[in-house]
FIVEX-110292 format. One line per 3 residues: number of its first residue (from 1); for each residue x, y, z of N, C-alpha, C. Coordinates in steps of 0.2 Angstrom, whole numbers. Layout:
REM FIVEX-110292
NUM) X,Y,Z,X,Y,Z,X,Y,Z | ...
This chain:
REM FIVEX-110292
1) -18,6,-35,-16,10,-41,-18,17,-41 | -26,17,-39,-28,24,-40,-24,26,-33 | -22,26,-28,-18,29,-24,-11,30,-25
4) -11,27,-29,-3,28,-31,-2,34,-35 | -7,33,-43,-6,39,-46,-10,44,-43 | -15,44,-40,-17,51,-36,-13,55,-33
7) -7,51,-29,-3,54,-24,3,57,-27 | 6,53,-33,14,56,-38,11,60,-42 | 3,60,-44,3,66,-50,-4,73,-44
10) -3,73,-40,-7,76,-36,-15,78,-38 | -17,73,-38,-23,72,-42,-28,77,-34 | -27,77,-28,-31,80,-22,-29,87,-23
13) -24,89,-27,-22,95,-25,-27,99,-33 | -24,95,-36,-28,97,-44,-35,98,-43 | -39,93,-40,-46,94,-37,-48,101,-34
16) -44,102,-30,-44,108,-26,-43,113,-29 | -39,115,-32,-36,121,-37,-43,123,-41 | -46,118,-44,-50,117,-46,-57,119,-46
19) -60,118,-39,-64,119,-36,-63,127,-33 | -57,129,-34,-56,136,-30,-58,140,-35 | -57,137,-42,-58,144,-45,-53,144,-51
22) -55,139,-58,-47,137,-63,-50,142,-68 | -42,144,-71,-43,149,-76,-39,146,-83 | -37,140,-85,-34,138,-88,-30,135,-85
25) -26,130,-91,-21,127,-88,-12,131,-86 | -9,129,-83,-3,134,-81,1,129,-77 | 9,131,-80,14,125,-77,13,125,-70
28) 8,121,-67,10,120,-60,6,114,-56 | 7,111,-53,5,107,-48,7,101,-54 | 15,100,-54,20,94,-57,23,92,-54
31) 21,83,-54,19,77,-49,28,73,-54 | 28,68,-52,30,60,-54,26,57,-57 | 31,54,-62,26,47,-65,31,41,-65
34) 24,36,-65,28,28,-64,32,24,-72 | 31,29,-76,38,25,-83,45,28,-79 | 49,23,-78,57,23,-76,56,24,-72
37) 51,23,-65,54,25,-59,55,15,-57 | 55,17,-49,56,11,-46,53,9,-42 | 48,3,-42,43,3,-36,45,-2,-34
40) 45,-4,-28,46,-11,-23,38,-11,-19 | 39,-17,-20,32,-20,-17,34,-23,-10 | 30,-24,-4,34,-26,-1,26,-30,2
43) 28,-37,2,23,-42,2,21,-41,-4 | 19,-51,-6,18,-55,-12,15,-60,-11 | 8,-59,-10,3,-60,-11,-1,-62,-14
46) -8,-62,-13,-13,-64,-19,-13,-55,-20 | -14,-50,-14,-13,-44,-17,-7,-39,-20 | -2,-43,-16,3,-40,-21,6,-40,-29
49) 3,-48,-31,4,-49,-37,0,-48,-39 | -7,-44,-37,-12,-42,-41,-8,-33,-42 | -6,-32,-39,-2,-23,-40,2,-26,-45
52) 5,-30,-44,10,-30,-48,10,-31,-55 | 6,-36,-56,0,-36,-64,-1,-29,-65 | -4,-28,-64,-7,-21,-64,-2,-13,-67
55) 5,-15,-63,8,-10,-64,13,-13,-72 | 13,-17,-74,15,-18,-79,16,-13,-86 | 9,-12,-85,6,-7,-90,10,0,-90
58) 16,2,-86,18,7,-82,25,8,-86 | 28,4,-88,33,5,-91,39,7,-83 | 38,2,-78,40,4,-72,45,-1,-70
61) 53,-1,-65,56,-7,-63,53,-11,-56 | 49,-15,-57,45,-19,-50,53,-23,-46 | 53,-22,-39,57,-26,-37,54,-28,-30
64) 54,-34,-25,50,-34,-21,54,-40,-15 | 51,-39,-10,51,-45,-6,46,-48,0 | 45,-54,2,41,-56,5,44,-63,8
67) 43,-64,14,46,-71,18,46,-78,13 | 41,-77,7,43,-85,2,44,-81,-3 | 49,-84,-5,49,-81,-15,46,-84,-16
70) 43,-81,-24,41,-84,-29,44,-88,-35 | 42,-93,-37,43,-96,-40,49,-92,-46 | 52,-95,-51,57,-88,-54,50,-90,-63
73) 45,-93,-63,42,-92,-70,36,-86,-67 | 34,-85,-61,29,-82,-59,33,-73,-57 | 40,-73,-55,44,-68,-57,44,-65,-62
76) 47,-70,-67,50,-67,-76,41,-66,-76 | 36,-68,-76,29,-67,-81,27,-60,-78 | 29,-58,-71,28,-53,-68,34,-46,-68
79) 38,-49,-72,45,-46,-72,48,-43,-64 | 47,-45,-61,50,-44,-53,56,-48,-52 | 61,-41,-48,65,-42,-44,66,-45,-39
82) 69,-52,-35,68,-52,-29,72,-49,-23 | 72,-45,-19,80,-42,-18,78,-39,-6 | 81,-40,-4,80,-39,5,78,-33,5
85) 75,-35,9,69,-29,13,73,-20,14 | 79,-22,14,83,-15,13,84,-10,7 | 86,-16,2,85,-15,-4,80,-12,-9
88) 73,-16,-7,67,-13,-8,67,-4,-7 | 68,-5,-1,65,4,1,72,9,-1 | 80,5,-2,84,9,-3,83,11,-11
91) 81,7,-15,78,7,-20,74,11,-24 | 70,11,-21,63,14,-23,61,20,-22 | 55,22,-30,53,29,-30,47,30,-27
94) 45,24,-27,36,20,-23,37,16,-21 | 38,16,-15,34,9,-10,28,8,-9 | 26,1,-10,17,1,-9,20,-7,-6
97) 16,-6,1,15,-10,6,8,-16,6 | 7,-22,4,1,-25,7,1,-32,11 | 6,-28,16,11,-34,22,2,-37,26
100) 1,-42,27,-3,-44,32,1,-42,37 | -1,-40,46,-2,-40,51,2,-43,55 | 8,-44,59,10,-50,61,15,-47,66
103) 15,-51,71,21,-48,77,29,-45,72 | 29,-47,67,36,-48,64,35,-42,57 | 28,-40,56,27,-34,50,26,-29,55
106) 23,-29,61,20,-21,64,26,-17,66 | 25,-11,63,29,-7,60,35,-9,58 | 35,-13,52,42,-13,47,44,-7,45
109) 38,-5,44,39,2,39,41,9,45 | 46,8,47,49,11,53,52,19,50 | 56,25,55,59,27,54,66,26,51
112) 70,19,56,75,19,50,75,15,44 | 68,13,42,67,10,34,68,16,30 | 61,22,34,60,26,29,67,32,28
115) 71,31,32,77,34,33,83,32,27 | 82,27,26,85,22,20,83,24,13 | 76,27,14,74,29,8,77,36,3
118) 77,33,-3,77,40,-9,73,47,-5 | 77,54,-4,74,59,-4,70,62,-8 | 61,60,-5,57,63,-10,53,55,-12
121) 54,50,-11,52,44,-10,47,45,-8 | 39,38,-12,32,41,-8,31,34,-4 | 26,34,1,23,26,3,17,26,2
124) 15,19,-1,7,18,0,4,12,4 | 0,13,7,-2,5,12,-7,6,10 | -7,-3,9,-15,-4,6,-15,-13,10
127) -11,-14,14,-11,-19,17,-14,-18,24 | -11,-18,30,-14,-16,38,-10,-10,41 | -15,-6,44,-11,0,47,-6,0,48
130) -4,-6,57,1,-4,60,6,-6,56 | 7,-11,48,14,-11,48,18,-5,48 | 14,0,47,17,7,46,16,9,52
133) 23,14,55,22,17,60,22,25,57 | 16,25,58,13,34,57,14,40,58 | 16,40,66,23,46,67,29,47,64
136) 33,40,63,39,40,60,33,44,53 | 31,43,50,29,44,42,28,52,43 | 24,54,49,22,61,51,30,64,49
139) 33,60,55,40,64,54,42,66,48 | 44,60,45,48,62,37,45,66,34 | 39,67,33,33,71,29,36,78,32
142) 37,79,38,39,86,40,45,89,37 | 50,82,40,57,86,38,59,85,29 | 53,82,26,54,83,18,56,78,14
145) 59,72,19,63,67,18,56,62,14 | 51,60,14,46,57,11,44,66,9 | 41,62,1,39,66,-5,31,64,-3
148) 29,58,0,23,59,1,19,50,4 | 13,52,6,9,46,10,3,45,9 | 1,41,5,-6,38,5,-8,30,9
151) -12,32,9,-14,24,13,-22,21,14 | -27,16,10,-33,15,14,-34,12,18 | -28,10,23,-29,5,33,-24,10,37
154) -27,12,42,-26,14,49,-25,9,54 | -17,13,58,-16,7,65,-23,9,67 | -27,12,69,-33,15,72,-39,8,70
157) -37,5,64,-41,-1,64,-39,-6,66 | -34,-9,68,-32,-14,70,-33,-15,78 | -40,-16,77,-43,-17,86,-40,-24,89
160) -36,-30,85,-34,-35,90,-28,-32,94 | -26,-27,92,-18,-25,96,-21,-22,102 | -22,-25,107,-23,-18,114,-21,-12,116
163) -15,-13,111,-12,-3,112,-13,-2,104 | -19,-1,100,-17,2,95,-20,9,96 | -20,15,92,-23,21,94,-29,22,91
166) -32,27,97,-37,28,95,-39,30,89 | -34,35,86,-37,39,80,-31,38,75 | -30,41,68,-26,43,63,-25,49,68
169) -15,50,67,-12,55,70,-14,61,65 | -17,67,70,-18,74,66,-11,75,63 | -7,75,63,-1,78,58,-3,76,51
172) -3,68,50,-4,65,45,-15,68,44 | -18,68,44,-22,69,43,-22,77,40 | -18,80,43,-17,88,39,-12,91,37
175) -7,84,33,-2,86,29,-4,86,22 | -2,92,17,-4,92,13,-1,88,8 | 3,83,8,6,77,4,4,71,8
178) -3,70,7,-4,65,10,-13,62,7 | -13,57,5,-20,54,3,-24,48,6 | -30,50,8,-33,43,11,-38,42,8
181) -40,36,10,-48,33,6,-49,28,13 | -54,28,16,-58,24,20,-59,18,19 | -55,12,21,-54,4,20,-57,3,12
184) -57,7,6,-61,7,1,-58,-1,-5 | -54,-5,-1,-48,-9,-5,-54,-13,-8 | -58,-16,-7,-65,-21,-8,-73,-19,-10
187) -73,-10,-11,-81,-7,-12,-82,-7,-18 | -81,-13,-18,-85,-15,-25,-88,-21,-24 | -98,-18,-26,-102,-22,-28,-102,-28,-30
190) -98,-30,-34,-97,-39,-36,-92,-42,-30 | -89,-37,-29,-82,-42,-25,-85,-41,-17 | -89,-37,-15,-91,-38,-9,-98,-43,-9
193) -102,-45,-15,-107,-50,-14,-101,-55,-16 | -95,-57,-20,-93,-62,-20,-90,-65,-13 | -88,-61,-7,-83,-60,-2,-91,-64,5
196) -98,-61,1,-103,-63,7,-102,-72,4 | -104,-74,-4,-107,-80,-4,-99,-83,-2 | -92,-81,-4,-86,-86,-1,-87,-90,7
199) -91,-83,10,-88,-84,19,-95,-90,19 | -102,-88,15,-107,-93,17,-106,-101,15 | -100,-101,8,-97,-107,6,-92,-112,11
202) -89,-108,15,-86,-110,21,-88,-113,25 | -95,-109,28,-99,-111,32,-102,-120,29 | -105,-120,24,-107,-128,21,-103,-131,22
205) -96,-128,20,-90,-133,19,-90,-136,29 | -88,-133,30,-88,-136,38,-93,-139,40 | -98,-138,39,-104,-140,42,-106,-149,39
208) -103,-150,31,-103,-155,29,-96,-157,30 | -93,-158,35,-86,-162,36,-79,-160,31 | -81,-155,27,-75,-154,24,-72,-149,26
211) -65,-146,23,-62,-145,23,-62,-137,20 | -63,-130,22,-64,-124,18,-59,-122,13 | -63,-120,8,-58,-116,4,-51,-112,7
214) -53,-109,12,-48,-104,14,-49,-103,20 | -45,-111,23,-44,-111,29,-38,-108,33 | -38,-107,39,-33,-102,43,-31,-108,46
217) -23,-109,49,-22,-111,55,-23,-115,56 | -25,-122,46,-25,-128,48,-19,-131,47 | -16,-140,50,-12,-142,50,-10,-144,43
């Protein structure tokens, strides 16, 4: 959330202005706000219906997709739309992405996605770099077509890919509609001591014959 409204109300640019030298306030550096717009989520999740919660307060139209729907009481209590992956981004004022990683997500969020989108449309990743493909993003950010790009995961982290790249592309790195935070999704002190004692509860669990909380890849 905090990259979402840092990046529609230009909260980087505000800082800046700011630091150069403010002489009061004066009509300028006016962003988007999230009452009446339209955000599709794309992935639903434990972290997606946690944005999705969240966004409530917003006074905003949520519409989403992910390969299982949700149940329709976990919908209505979230007020979500369920509607295809097209939809989503032809839809929407903000897309925020927290697609896990998968042969079938890496770059979803493509040029002809973001080509389907509203002119002036932002994205947010807070899921896995490569679902985004970063050039295509670089692109659109050029030719004006995307209003704007935040994100705290880079393809540049996702070291099981063999060809992932080495660095975040300089374009997006020195485009002025564009917000990063450094894998910041979990820096907080209670949820990363909770994140040590869960993996160490694991560890017991298998070691006593059971079965982990939060197993991968069982049958």
């Amino acid at each position: 959330m905090g990259l979402a409204i840092g990046l529609l109300r230009k909260v980087r640019e505000g800082d800046a202005l700011v630091r150069q030298g403010y002489h009061g306030w004066r009509p300028q550096l006016y962003g988007t706000g999230l009452a009446g717009a339209t955000v599709g989520l794309l992935g639903m999740g434990q972290l997606g219906q946690a944005i999705a919660r969240r966004l409530a307060g917003f006074d905003a139209r949520l519409t989403y997709h992910d390969t299982r729907r949700l149940d329709a009481d976990t919908e209505r209590s979230l007020a979500l739309s369920y509607v295809d992956p097209s939809v989503v981004a032809e839809s929407s004022d903000l897309l925020i992405t927290s697609l896990p990683l998968s042969p079938a997500t890496r770059h979803v969020i493509n040029a002809a996605l973001i080509g389907r989108m509203r002119p002036g449309a932002c994205i947010v990743n807070v899921g896995r770099g490569s679902v985004v493909d970063e050039d295509a993003v670089a692109d659109a950010l050029d030719t004006g077509h995307l209003g704007g790009y935040a994100a705290d995961v880079f393809a540049m982290e996702d070291w099981m890919l063999p060809d992932h790249p080495a660095a975040i592309p300089g374009r997006l790195l020195r485009h002025p509609r564009t917000l990063f935070t450094p894998h910041l999704g979990s820096a907080v002190d209670d949820v990363r001591r909770e994140m040590s004692l869960a993996a160490a509860r694991q560890v017991r669990q298998v070691l006593a014959g059971e079965r982990p909380d939060h197993a991968v890849n069982q049958p």
